[in-house]
C-alpha positions as CSV (number, residue, x, y, z in Angstrom):
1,X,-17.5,26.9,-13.4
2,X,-20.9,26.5,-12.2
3,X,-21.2,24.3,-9.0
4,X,-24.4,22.1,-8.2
5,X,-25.2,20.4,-4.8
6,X,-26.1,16.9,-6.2
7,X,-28.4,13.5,-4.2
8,X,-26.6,10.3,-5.4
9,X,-29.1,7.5,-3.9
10,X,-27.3,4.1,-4.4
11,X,-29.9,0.6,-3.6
12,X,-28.1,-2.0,-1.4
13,X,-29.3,-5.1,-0.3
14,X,-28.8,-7.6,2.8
15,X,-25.8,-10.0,1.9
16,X,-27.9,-12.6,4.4
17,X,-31.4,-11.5,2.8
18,X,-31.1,-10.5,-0.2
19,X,-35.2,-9.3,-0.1
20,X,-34.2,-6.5,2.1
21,X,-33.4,-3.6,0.1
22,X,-32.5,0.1,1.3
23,X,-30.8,3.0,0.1
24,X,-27.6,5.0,0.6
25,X,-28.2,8.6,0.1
26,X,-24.7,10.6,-0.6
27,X,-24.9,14.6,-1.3
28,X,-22.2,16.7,-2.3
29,X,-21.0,19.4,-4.5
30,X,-19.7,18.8,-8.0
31,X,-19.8,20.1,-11.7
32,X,-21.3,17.2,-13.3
33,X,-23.7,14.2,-12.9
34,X,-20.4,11.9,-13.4
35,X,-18.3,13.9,-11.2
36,X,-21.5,13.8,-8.3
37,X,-21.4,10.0,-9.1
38,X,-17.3,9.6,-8.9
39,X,-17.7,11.4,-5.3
40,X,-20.2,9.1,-4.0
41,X,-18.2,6.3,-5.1
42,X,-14.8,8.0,-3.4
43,X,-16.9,8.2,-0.3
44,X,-18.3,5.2,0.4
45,X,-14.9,3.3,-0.5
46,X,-13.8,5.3,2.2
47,X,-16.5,4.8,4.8
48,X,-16.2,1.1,3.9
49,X,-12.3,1.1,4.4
50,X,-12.8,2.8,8.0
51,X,-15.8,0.6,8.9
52,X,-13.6,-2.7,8.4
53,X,-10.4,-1.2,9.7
54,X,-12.4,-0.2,13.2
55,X,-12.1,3.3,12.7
56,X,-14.5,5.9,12.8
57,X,-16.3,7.0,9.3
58,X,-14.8,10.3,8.0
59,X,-16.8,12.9,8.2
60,X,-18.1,15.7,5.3
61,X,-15.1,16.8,3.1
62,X,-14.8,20.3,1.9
63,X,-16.8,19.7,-1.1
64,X,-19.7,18.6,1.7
65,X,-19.7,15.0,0.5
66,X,-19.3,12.7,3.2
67,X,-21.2,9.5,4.8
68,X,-23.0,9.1,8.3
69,X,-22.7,5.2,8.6
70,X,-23.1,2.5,6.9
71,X,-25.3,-0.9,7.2
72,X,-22.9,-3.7,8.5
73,X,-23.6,-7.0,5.9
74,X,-25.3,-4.5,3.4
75,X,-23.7,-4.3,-0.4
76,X,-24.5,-2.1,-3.1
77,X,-26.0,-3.1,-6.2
């Protein structure tokens, strides 16, 4: 199986101004677009669950995906 190191940049927005827009960048290893996508997804469910439960934001995985911070207030579209 061929393994590729994959960017998944998801827009947010400001939940309080909605005209501020940004990005979350997530990068990881994975077989497939969907698979890269599924990962991002994993992680930032699991940034988001630290972030609200006070705890610190994991850090890269094994398969190198992994999330610095995130935005308080910020959602992703």
């Amino acid at each position: 199986m061929y393994l590729r190191i994959y960017e998944v940049d998801v827009p947010i927005h400001d939940a309080l101004g909605p005209a501020r827009r940004g990005v979350h960048v997530f990068t990881g290893v994975a077989d497939s677009p969907a698979a890269a996508l599924r990962r991002a997804h994993e992680v930032y469910d699991a940034a988001l669950a630290a972030q609200r439960a006070g705890l610190e934001i994991p850090g890269k995985q094994p398969d190198n995906w992994g999330a610095r911070g995130l935005r308080p207030g910020w959602q992703m579209e």
